[in-house]
C-alpha positions as a printed NumPy array, in Angstrom:
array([[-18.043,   8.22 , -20.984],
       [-15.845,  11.194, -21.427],
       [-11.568,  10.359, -21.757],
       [-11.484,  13.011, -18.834],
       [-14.108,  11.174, -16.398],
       [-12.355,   7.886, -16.868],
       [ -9.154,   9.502, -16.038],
       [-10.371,  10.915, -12.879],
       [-12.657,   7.527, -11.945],
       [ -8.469,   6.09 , -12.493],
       [ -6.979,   8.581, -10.229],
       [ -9.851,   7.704,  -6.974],
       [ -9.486,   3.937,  -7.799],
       [ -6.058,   4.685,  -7.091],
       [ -6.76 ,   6.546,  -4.235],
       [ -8.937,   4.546,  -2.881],
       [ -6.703,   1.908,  -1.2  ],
       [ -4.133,   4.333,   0.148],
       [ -6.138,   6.525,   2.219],
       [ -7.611,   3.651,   3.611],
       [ -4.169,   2.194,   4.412],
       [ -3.345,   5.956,   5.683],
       [ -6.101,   6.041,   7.936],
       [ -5.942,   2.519,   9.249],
       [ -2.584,   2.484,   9.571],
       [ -1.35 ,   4.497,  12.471],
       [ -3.941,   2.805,  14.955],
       [ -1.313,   0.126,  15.252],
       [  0.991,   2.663,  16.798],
       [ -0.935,   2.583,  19.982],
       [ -1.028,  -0.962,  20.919],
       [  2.106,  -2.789,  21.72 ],
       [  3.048,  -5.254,  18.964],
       [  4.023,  -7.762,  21.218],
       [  0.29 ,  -9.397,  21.198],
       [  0.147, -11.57 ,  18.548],
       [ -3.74 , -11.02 ,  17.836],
       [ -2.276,  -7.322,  17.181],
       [  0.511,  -8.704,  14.627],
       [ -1.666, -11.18 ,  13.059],
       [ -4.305,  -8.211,  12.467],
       [ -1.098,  -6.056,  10.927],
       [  0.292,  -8.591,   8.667],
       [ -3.749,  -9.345,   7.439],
       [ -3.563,  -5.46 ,   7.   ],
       [ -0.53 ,  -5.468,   4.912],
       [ -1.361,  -8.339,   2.832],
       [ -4.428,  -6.713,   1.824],
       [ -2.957,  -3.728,   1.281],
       [ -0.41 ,  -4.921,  -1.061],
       [ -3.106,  -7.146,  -3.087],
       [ -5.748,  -4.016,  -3.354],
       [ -2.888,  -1.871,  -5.054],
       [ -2.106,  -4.556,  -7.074],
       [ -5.144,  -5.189,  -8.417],
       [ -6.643,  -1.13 ,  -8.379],
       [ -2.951,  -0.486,  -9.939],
       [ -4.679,  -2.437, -12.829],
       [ -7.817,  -1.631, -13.103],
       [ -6.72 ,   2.514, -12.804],
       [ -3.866,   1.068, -15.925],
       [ -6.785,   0.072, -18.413],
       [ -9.025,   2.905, -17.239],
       [ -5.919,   5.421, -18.278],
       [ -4.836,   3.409, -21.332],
       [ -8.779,   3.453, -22.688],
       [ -8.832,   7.109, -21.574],
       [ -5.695,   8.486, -23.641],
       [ -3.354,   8.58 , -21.05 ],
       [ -0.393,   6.333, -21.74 ],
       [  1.969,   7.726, -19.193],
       [ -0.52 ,   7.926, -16.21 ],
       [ -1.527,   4.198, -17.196],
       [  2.769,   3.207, -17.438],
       [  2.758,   5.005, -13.465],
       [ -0.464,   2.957, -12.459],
       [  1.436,  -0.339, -13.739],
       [  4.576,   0.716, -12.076],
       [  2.232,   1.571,  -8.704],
       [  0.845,  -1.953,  -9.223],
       [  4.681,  -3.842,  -9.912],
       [  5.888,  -2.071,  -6.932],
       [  2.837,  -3.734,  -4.848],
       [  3.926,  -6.518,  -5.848],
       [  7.293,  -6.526,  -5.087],
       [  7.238,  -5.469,  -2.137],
       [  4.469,  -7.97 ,  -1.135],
       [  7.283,  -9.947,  -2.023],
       [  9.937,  -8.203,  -0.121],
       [  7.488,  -6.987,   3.096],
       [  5.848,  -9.706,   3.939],
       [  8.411, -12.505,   4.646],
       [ 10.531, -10.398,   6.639],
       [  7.622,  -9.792,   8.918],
       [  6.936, -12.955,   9.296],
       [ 10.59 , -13.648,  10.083],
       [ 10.224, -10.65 ,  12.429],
       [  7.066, -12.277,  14.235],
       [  9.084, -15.516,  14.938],
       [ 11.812, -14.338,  16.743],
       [  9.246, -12.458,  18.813],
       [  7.695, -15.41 ,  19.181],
       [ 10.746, -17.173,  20.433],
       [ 11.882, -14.8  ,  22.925],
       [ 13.677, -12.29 ,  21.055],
       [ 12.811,  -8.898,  22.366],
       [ 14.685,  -7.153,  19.596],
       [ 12.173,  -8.372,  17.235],
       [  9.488,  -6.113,  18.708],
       [ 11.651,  -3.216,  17.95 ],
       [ 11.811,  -4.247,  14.086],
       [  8.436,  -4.895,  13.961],
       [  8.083,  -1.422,  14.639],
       [ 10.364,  -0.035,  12.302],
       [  8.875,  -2.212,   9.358],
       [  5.652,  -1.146,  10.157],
       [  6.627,   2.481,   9.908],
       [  8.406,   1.953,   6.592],
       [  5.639,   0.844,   4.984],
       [  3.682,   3.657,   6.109],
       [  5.996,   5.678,   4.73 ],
       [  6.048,   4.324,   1.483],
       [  2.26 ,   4.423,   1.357],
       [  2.385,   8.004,   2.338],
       [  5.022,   8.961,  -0.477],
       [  2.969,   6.948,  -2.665],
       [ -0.594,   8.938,  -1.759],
       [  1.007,  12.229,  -2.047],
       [  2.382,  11.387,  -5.577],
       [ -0.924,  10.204,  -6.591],
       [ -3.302,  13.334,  -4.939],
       [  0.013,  15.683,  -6.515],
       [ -0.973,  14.268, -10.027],
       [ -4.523,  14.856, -10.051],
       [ -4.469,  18.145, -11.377],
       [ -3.091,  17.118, -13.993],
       [ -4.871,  13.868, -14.678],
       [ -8.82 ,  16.316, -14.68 ]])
């Protein structure tokens, strides 16, 4: 297989999780996240989310480093430590978030909210960087 093919197989496995989280993502903006089916369907979201980039993050690393692309395979390990961490970081704080709901707190709804939008943010920043650096990856 041509060092340019692999590259660009690299760049759509990276793709690949992030526009689904892009697309998926701002359906949860039109229910209420005070049902906890809802929030239990959003943290499942996230979780996967998190463990698809780490895990294409790799995958798109090798397929760069076998390709001849050492700094595109350093960013897909950074994409990949940076799913990680904030796996890490994202998902306890959610499910802090979900038991103060669960107790009463109607605060809790509101952070909810605001978590779930950062992380679409990030994801967004993250897809844009990626689809940005496909020019130069073909």
């Amino acid at each position: 297989m041509p060092p340019d093919a692999l590259a660009a197989y690299a760049a759509v496995i990276l793709l690949l999780p992030m526009a689904c989280f892009f697309l998926s993502s701002p359906t949860f903006l039109l229910v209420g996240l005070d049902v906890p089916a809802v929030t239990q369907l959003l943290r499942g979201m996230f979780n996967g989310y998190f463990l698809a980039m780490s895990l294409t993050g790799t995958v798109a690393a090798v397929a760069f480093g076998v390709a001849g692309r050492p700094g595109f395979a350093v960013a897909a390990v950074a994409a990949a430590a940076f799913a990680i961490m904030a796996r890490r970081w994202f998902l306890p704080r959610l499910d802090a978030e979900l038991e103060m709901r669960d107790a009463g707190n109607a605060a809790a709804i509101r952070r909810l909210r605001v978590l779930h939008l950062l992380g679409m943010l990030v994801n967004a920043i993250q897809l844009v960087a990626v689809v940005a650096s496909v020019p130069m990856v073909v």
